[in-house]
ZATORPA-63514 format. One record per residue: y negated, z, x of N, C-alpha, C, CB in turn; residue in three letters; chain. Coordinates in pm, 1 decimal, decimal comma. Glycine has a CB too. Example, Ala and Ser with C-alpha at 12.3 -4.5 7.8 and 13.67 -1.06 7.14 Angstrom:
<recs>
[[569,0 780,0 1319,0] [450,0 780,0 1230,0] [330,0 780,0 1320,0] [447,3 904,6 1130,8] ALA A]
[[225,0 708,0 1285,0] [106,0 714,0 1367,0] [-3,0 787,0 1290,0] [59,8 572,5 1408,4] SER A]
</recs>
This chain:
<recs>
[[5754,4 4589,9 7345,3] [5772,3 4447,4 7325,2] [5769,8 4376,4 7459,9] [5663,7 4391,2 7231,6] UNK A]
[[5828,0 4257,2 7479,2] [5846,2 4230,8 7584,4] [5734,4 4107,2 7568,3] [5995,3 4215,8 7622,5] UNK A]
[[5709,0 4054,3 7726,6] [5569,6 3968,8 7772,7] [5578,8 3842,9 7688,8] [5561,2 3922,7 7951,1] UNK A]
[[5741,4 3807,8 7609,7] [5747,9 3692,6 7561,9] [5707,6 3663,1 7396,5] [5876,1 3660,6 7596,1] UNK A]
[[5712,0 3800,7 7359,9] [5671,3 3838,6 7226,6] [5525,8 3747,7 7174,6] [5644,6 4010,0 7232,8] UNK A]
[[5502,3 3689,8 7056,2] [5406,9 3615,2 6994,3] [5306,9 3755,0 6922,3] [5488,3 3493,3 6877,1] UNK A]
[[5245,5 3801,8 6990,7] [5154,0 3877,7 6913,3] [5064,1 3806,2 6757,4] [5049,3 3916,9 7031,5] UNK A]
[[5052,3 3657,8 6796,5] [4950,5 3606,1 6695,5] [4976,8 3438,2 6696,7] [4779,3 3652,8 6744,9] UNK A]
[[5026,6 3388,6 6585,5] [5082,2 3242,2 6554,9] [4997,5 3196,0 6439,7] [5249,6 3236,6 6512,5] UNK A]
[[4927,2 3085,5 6464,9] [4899,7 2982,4 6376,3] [4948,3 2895,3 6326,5] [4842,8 2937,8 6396,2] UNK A]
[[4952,2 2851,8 6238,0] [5042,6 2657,3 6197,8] [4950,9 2597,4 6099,3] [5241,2 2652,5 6092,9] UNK A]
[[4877,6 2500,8 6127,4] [4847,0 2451,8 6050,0] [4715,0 2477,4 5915,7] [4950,9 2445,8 6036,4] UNK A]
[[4665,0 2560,6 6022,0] [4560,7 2606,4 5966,0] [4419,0 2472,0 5920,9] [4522,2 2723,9 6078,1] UNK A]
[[4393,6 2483,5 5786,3] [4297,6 2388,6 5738,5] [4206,9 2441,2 5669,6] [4344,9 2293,0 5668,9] UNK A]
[[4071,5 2408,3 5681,5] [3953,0 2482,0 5654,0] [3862,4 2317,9 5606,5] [3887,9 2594,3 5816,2] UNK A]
[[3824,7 2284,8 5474,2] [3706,6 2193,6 5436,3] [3639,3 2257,5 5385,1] [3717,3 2086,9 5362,7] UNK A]
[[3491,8 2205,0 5380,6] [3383,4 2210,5 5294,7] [3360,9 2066,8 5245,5] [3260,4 2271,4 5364,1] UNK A]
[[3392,0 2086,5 5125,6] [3354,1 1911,0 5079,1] [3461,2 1853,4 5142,9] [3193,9 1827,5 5140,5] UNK A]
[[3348,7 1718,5 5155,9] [3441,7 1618,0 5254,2] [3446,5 1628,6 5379,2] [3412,7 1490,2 5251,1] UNK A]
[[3416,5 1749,5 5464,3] [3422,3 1770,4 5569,3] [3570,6 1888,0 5605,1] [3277,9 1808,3 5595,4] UNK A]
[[3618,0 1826,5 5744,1] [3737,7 1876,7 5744,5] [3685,2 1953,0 5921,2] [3885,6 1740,6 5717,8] UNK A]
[[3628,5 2120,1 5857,0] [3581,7 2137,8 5949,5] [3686,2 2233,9 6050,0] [3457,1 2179,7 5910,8] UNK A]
[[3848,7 2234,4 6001,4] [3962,9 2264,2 6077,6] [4086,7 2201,8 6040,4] [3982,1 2394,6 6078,0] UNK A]
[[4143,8 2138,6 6124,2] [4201,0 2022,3 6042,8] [4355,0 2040,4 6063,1] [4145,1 1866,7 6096,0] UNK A]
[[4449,9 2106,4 6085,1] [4568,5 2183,4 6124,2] [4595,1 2221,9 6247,6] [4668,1 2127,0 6094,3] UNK A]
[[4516,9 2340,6 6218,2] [4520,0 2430,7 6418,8] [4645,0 2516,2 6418,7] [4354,2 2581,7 6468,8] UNK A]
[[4672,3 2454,8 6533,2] [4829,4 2547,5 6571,0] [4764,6 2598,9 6703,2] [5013,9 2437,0 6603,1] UNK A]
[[4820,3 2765,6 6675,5] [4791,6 2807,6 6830,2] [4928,1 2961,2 6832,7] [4563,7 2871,7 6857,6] UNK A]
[[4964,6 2976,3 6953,7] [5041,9 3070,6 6929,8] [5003,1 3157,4 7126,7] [5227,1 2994,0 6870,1] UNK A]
[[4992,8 3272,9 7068,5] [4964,7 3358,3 7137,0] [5049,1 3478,8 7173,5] [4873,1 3381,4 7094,5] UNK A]
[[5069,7 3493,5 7353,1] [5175,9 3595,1 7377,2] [5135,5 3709,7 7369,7] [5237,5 3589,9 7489,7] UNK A]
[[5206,6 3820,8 7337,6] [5176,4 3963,9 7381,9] [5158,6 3972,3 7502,7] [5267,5 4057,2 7355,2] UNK A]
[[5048,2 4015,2 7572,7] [4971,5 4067,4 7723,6] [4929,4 3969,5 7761,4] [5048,3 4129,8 7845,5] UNK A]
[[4921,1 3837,1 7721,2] [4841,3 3746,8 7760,3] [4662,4 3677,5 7730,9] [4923,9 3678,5 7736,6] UNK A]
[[4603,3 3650,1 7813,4] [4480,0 3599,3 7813,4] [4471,9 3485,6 7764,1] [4428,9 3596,5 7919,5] UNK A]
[[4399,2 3494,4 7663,5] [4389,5 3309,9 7637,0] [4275,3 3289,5 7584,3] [4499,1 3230,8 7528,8] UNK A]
[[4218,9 3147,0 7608,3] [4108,9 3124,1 7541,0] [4108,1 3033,6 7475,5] [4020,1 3118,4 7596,1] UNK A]
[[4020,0 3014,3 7353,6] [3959,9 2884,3 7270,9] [3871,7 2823,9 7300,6] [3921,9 2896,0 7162,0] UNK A]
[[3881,3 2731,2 7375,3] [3746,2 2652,1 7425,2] [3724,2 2458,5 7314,0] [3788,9 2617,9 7655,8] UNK A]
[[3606,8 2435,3 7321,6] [3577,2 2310,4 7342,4] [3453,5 2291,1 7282,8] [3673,1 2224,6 7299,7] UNK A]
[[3376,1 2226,4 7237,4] [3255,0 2161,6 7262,6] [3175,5 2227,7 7117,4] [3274,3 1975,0 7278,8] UNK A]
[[3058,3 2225,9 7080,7] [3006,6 2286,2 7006,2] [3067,0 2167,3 6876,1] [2847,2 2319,3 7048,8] UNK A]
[[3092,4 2204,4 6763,4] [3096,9 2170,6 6619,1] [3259,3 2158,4 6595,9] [3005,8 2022,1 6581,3] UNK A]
[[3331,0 2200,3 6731,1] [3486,5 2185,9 6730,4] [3555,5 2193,3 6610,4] [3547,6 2282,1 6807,4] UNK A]
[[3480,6 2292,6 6551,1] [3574,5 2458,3 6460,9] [3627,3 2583,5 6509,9] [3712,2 2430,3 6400,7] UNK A]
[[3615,4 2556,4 6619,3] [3644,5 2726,5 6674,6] [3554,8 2830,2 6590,4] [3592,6 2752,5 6857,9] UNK A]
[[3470,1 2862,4 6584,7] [3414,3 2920,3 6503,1] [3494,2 3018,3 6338,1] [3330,1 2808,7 6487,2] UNK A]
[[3470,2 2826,0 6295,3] [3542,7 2847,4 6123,3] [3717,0 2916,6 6154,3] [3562,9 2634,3 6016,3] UNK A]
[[3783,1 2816,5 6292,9] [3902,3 2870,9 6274,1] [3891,9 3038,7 6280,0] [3996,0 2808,2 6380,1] UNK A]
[[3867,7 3083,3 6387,8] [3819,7 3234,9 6370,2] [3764,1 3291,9 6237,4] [3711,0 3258,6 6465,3] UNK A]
[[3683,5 3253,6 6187,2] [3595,4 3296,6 6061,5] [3761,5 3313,0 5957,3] [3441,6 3136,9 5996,4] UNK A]
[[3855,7 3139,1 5912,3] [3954,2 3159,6 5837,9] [4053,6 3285,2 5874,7] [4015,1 3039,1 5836,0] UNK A]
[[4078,7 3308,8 6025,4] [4207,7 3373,0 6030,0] [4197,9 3535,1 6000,6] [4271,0 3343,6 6174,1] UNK A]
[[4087,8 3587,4 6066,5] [4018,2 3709,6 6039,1] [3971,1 3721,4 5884,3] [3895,9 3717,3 6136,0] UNK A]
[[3969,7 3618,8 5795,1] [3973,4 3635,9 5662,1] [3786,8 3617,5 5585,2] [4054,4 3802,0 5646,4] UNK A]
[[3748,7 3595,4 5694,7] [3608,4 3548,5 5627,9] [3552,7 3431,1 5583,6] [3525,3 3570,7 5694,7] UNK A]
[[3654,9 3336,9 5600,7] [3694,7 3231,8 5502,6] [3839,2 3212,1 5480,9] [3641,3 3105,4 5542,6] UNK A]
[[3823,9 3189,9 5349,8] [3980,6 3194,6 5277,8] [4013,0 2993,6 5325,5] [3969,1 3248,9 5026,7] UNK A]
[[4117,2 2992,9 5377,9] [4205,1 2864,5 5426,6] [4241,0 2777,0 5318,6] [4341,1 2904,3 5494,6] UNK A]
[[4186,0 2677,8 5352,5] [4238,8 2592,8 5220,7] [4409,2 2507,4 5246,0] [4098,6 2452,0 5190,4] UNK A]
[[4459,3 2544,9 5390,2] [4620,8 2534,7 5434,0] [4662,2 2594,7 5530,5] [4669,1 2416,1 5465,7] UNK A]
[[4809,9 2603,1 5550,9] [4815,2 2672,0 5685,5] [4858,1 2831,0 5687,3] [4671,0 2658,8 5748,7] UNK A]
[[4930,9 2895,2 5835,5] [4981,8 3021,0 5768,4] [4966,8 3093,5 5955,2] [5184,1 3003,6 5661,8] UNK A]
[[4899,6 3225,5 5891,5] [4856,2 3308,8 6029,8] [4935,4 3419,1 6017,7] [4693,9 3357,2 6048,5] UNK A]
[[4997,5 3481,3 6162,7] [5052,7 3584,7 6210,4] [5039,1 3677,1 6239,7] [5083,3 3580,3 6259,5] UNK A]
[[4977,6 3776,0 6258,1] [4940,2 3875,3 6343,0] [5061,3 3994,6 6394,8] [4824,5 3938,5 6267,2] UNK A]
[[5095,0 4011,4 6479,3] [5194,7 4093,9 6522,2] [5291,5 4143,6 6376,6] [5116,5 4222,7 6607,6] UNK A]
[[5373,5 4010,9 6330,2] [5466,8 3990,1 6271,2] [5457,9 3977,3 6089,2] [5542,4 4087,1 6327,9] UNK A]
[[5274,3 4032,1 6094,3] [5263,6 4018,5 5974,4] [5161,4 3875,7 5900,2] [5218,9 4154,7 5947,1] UNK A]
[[5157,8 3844,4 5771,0] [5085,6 3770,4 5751,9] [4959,3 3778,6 5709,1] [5132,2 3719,9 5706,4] UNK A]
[[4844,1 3709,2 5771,8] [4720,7 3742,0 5791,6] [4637,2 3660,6 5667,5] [4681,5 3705,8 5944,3] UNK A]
[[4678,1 3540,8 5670,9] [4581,9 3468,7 5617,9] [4539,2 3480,0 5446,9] [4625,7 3338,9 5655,9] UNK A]
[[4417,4 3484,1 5398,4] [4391,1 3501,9 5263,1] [4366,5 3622,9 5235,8] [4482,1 3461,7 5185,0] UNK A]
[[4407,2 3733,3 5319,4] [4354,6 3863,0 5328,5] [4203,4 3859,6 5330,0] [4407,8 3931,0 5448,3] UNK A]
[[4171,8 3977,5 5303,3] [3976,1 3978,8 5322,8] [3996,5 4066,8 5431,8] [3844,8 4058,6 5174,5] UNK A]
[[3866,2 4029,9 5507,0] [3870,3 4106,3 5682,5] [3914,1 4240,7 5682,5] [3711,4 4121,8 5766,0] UNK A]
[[3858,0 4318,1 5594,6] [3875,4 4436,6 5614,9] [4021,6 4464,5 5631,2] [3814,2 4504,6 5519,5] UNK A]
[[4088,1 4447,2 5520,4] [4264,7 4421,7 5555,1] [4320,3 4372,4 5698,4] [4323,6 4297,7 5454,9] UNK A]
[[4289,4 4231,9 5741,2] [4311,7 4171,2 5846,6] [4253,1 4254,3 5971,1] [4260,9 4039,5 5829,1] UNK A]
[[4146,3 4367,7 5948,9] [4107,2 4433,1 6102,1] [4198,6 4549,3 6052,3] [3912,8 4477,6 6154,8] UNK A]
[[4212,5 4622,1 5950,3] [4309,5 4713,9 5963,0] [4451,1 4685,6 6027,4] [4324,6 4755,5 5843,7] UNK A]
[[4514,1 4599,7 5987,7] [4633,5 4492,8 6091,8] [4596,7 4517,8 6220,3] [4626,1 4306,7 6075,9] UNK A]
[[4486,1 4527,3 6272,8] [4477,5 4484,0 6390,7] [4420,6 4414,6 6465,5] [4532,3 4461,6 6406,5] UNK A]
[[4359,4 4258,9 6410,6] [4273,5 4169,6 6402,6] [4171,8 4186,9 6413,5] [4274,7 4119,8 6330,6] UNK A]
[[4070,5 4188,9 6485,1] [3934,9 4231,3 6456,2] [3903,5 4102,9 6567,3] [3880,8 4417,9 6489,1] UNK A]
[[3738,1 4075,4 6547,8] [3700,0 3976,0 6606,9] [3550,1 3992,3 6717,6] [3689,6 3883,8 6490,1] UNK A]
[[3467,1 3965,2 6816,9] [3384,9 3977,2 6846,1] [3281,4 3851,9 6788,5] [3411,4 4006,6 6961,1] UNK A]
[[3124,2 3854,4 6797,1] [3061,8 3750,3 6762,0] [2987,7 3765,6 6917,1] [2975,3 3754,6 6607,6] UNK A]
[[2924,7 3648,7 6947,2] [2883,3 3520,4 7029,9] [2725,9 3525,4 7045,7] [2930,6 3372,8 6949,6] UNK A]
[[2710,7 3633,3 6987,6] [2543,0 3697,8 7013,9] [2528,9 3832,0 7118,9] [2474,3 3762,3 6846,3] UNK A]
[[2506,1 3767,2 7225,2] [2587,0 3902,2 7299,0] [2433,9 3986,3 7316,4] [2693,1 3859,3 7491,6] UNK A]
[[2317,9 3997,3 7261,7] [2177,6 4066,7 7277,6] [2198,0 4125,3 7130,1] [2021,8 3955,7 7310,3] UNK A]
[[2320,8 4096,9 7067,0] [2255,0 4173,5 6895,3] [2250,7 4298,7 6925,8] [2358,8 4165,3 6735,1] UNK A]
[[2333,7 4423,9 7035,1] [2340,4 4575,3 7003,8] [2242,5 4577,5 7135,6] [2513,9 4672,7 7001,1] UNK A]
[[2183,5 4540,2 7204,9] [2179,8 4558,3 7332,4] [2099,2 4680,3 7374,3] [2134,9 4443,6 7387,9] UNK A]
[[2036,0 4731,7 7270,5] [1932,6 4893,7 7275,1] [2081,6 4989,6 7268,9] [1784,9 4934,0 7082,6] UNK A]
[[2174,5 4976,3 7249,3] [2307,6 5069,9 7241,7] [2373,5 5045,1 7382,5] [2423,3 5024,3 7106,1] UNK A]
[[2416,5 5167,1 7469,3] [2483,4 5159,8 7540,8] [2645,7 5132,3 7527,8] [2445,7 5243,4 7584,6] UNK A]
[[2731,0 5052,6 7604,9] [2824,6 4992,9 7625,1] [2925,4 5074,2 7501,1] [2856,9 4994,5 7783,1] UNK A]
[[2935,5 5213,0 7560,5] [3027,4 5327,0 7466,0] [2981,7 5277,7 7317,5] [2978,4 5523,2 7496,6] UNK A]
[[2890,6 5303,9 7310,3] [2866,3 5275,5 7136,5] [2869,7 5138,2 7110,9] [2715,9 5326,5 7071,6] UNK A]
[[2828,8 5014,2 7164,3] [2902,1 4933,2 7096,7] [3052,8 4879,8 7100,9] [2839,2 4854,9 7104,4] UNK A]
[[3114,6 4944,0 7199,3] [3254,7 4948,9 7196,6] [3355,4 5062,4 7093,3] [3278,8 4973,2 7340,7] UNK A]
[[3250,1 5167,8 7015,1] [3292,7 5221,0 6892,7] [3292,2 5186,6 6811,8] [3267,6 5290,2 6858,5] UNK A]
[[3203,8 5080,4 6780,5] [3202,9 4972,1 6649,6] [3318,0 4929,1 6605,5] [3135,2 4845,9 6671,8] UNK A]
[[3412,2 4891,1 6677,4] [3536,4 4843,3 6643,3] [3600,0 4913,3 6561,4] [3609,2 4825,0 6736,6] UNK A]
[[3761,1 4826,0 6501,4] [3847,0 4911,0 6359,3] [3866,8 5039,1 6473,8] [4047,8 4816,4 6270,9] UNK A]
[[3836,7 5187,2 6377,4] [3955,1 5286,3 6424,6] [4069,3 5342,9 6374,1] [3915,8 5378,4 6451,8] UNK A]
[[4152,3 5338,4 6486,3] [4308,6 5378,3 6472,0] [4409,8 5247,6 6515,7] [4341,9 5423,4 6297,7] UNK A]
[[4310,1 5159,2 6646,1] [4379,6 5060,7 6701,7] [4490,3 5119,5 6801,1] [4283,1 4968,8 6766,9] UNK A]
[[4598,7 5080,3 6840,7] [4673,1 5089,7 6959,3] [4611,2 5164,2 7090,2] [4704,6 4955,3 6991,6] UNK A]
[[4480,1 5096,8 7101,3] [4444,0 5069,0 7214,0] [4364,6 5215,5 7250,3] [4364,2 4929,4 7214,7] UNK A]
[[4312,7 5271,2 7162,1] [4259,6 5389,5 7151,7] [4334,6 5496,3 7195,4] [4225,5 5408,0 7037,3] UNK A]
[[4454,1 5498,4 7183,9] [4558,7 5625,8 7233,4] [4593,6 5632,7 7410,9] [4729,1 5596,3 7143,8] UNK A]
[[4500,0 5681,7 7457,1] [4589,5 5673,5 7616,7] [4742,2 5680,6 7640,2] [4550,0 5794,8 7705,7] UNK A]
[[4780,9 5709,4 7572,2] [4932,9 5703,8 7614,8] [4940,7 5538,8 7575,0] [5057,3 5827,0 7514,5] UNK A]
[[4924,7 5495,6 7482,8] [4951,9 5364,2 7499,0] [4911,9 5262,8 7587,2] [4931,1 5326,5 7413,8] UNK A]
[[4806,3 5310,4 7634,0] [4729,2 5240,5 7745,9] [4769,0 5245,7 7880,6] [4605,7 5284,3 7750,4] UNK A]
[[4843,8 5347,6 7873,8] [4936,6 5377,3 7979,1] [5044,4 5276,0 8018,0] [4999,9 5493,9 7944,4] UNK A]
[[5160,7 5331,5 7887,0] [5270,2 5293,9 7871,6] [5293,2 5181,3 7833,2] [5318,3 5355,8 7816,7] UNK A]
[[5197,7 5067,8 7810,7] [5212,9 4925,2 7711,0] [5257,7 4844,3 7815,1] [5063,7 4852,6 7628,1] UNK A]
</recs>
């Protein structure tokens, strides 16, 4: 795939509880080989948006991509088999495990696991 390729597209992603509109139509679109981040201030929704797209909350609008397929409304397990998988923001939860083992935690049978691809990508 080439550098211009959309590995992962959002539109309009909407997430309430109640009367709270705690993602309110997030568009984000993301290249293949590129770095990107989600930043902004604590109660943003970054969080929930992550939580909806990875499938651990089901979206109440809105439609997610993942390298060409559709993500959203899936339950995680589906969405990390895709490919999708997510880190959490507690970075002391494994910390009695050395680096190797908590870097096995992840889905297996990603891309990323095959040296030749790691090579050749």
């Amino acid at each position: 795939m080439s550098e211009n390729h959309s590995i992962f597209e959002a539109e309009g992603i909407t997430k309430r509880f109640g009367g709270i509109h705690a993602v309110d139509g997030a568009t984000m679109n993301v290249r293949e080989g590129s770095i990107t981040a989600l930043i902004g201030p604590n109660g943003a929704g970054k969080t929930t948006f992550f939580n909806v797209i990875t499938g651990f909350y089901r979206p109440d609008g809105g439609r997610a991509v993942f390298d060409g397929r559709e993500i959203q409304g899936r339950p995680p397990y589906l969405v990390a088999r895709m490919g999708m998988v997510r880190t959490f923001q507690i970075t002391k939860a494994l910390a009695a495990m050395p680096v190797i083992d908590n870097m096995m935690l992840a889905a297996p049978r990603q891309p990323g696991e095959r040296l030749l691809n790691v090579v050749f990508r």
